[in-house]
C-alpha positions in Angstrom: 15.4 -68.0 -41.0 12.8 -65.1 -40.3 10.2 -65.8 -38.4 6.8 -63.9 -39.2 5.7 -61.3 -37.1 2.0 -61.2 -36.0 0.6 -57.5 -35.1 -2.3 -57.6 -33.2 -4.3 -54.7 -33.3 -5.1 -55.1 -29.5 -1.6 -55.0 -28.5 -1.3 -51.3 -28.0 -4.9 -51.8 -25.9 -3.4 -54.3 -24.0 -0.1 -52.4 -23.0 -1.9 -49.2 -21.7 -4.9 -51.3 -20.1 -3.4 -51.0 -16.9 -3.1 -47.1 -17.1 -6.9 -46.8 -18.2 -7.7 -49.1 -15.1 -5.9 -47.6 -12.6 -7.3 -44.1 -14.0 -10.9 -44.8 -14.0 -10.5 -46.1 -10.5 -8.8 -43.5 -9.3 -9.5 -40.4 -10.8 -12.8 -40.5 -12.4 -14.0 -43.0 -10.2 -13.3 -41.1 -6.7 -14.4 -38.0 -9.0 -17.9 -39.8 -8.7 -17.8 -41.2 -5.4 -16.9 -37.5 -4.3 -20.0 -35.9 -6.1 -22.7 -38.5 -4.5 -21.2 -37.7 -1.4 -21.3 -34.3 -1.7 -25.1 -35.1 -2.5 -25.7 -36.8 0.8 -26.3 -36.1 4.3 -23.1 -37.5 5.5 -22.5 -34.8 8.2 -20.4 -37.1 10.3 -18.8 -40.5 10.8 -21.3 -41.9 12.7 -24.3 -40.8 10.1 -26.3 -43.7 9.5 -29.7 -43.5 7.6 -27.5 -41.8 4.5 -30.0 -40.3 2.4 -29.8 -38.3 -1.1 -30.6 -34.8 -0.1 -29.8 -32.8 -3.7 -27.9 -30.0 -4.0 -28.7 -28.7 -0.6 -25.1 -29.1 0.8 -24.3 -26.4 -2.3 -26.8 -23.9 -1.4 -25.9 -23.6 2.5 -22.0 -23.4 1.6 -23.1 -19.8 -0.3 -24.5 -19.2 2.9 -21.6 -20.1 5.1 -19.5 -16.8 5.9 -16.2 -19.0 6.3 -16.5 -20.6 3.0 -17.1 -17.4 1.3 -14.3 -16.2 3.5 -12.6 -18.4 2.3 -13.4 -18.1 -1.7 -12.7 -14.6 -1.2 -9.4 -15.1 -0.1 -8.5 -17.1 -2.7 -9.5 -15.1 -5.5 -7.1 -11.9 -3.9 -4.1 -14.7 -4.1 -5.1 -15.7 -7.4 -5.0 -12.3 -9.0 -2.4 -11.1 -6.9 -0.5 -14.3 -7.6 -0.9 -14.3 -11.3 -0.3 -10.8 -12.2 2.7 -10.9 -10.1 3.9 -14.4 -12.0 3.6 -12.5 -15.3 5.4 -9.5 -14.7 8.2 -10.6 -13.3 8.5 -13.4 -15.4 7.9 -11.5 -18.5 10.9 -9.0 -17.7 12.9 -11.4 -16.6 12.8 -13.5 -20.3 13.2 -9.9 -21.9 16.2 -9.8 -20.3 17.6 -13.3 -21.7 15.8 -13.8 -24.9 18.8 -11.5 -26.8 21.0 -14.6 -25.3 23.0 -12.4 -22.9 27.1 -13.9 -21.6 26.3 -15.7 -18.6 22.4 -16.8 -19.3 22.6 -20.5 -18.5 23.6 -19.2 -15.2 21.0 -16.8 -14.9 18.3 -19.5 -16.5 19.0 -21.9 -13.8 19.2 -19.3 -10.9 15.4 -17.6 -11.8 14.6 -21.6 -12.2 15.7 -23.1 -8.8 13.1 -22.0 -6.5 10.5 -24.6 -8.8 13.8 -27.1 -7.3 11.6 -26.5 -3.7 8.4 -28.1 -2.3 5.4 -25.5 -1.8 5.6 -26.9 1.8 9.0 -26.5 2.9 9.1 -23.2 1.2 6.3 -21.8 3.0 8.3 -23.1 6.4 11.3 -20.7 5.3 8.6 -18.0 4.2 6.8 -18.3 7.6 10.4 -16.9 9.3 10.5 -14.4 6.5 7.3 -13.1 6.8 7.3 -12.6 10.8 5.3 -9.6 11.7 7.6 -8.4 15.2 8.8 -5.3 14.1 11.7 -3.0 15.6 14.4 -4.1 18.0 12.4 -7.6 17.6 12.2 -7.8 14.1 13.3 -11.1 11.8 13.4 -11.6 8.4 12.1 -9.5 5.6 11.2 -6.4 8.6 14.9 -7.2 10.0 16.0 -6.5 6.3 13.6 -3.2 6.0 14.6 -1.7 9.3 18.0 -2.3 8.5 18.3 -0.7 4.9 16.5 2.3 6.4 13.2 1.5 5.0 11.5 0.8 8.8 8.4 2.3 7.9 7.6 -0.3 5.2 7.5 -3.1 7.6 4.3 -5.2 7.7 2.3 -7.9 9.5 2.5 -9.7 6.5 0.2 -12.6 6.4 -1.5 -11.9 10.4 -3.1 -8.9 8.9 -6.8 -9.3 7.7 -6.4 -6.9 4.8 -3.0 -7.6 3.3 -2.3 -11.1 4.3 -3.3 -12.7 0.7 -1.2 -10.2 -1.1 1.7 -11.5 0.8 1.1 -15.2 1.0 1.1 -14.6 -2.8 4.7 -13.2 -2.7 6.3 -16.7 -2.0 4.2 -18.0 -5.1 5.2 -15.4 -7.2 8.9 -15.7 -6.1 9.0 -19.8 -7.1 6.8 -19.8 -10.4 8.2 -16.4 -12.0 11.2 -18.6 -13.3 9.1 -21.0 -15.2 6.8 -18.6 -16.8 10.2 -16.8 -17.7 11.0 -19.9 -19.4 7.9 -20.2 -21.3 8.1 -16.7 -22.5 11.8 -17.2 -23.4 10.7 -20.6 -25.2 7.9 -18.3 -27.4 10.3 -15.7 -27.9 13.0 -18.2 -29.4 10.1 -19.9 -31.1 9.7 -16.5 -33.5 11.8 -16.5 -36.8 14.9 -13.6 -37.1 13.8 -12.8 -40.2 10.2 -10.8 -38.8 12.5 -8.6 -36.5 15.2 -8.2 -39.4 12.5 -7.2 -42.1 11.0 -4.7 -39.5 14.5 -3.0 -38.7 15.1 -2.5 -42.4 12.0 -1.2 -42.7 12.8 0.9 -39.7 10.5 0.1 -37.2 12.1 0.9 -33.6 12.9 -1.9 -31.0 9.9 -0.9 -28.7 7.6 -1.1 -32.1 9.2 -4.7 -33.0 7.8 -5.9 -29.6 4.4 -4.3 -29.5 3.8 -5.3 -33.1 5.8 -7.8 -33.7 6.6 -10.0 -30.9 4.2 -9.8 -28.4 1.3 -10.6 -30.6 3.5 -13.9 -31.7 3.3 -14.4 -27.3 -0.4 -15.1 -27.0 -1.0 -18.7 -27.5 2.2 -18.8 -24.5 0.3 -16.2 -22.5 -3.3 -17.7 -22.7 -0.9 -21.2 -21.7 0.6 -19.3 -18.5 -2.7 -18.0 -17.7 -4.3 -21.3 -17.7 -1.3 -23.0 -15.5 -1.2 -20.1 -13.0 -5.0 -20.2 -12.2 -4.8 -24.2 -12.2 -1.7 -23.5 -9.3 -3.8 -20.7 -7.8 -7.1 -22.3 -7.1 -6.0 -25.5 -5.5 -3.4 -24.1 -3.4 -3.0 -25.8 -0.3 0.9 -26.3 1.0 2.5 -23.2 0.6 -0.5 -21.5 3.4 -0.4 -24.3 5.4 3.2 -24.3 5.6 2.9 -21.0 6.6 0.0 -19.9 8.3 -1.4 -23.8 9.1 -5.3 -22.9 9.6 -5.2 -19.3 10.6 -8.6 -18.1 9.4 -7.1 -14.7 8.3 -5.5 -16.8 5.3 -7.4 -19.8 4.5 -8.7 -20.6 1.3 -10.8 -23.5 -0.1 -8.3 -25.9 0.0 -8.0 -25.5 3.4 -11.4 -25.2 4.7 -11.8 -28.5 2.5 -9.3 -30.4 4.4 -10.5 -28.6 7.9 -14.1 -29.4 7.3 -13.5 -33.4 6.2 -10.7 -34.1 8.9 -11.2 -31.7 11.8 -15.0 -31.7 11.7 -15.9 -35.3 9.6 -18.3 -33.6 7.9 -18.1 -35.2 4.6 -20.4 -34.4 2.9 -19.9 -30.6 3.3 -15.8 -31.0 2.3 -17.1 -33.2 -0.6 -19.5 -30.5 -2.3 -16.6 -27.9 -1.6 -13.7 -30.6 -3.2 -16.7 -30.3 -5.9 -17.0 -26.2 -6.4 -12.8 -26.2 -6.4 -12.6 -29.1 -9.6 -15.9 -27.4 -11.2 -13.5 -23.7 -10.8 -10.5 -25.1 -12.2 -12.5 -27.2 -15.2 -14.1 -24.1 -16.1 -10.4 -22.7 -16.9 -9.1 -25.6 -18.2 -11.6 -26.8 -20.9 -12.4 -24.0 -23.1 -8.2 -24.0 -23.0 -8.1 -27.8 -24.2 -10.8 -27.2 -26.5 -8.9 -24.1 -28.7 -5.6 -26.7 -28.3 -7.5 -29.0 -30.1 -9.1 -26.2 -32.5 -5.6 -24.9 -33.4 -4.2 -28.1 -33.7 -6.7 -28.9 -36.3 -6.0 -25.9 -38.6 -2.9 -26.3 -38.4 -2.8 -29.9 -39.7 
């Protein structure tokens, strides 16, 4: 005998009710509590006539030299970090996407170093990038001198002008292989029969690509862009790991985490937790909303 089975419309509700719980709580939730502190005068633990004082903490972090120090920095790894991430990535899917003998191999080699933490990468990186030179020299200036190439050793991160474009050389090395993967996925995701129609028509194998092919690649390079910046702007691990608080090398993140648990003043690391989700929101949104617009038209 079958016995009748009741759907109540509530039963989805009640399955991911948990979820939505847990998530206002603690996401939106400390998202608020962060903002009303950042628009207090919390400036230590032992604060006690807390008062609402606007967006004052906002206007004296523009004035703070460290914290546009630090936003300065950040934006050098950033660019440095992305256009490095693209590159590399890009030629290294170019070289797979024709399915070449050996490419699972080659697929999961340019994809283990996402296999390994920011943090204990930057440990390995911090060796790498010593800056003792000559008859001292380690790592990657051990490597130069010995391949002849002395004169291109560096101070790597210790020095004030190039240290972002090297702490961005450990980022590029461990994120290249999964924007090579996108790119391979977007390249596998356009039909034979475009390329095929353009050889017979006798369109050359660079003109396939810059006609053809790459314009097919933008929805997957406005998708890396997005990612890379989201990585990019709250970036904390990998420099610590590295250069722990150094001021040559510190960025938001950092200064965040410095000014809340090194000098308890909260309200000052809550307005800059604030600036660092308001920087990555305004990359992410206008991103979500053409998903949703594309998505629609496509329907």
């Amino acid at each position: 005998m079958k016995r009748n089975r009741i759907h109540s419309p509530w039963g989805g509700f009640i399955f991911v009710l948990p979820s939505i719980i847990a998530m206002a709580i603690f996401v939106y939730g400390m998202i608020g509590y962060t903002l009303l502190e950042s628009l207090e005068n919390r400036y230590n633990a032992w604060t006690k006539n807390v008062k609402f004082v606007g967006f004052v903490n906002y206007t004296q972090l523009w004035q703070d030299q460290e914290f546009t120090h630090a936003l300065s920095n950040l934006l050098k790894f950033t660019a440095v970090f992305m256009i490095g991430c693209l590159i590399s990535g890009l030629i290294m899917s170019l070289l797979l996407e024709k399915g070449i003998k050996g490419e699972g191999f080659f697929r999961s080699t340019y994809l283990y170093p996402m296999a390994i933490s920011f943090i204990a990468m930057g440990t390995s990186w911090r060796w790498l990038m010593d800056s003792a030179r000559d008859e001292r020299a380690t790592g990657l200036n051990y490597l130069l001198q010995n391949m002849g190439l002395g004169f291109l050793q560096s101070d790597w991160y210790t020095s004030e002008a190039g240290s972002m474009y090297a702490m961005a050389l450990p980022a590029i090395w461990q994120m290249s292989g999964y924007v090579m993967a996108l790119f391979l996925a977007g390249f596998r995701g356009i039909p034979d029969d475009l390329r095929e129609a353009a050889r017979v028509d006798g369109a050359s194998e660079y003109k396939i690509y810059r006609h053809i092919l790459f314009p097919q690649l933008s929805p997957t390079f406005l998708t890396v862009l997005i990612i890379l910046g989201h990585i990019s702007m709250k970036v904390f691990d990998l420099i610590f790991g590295i250069a722990t608080k150094s001021y040559v090398t510190k960025v938001l993140a950092i200064y965040m985490w410095q000014t809340i648990f090194d000098f308890q003043n909260f309200a000052k690391g809550a307005a800059i937790a604030i600036v660092i989700l308001v920087m990555i929101a305004v990359a992410v949104i206008p991103y979500l909303i053409y998903v949703n617009k594309t998505e629609e038209a496509n329907k």
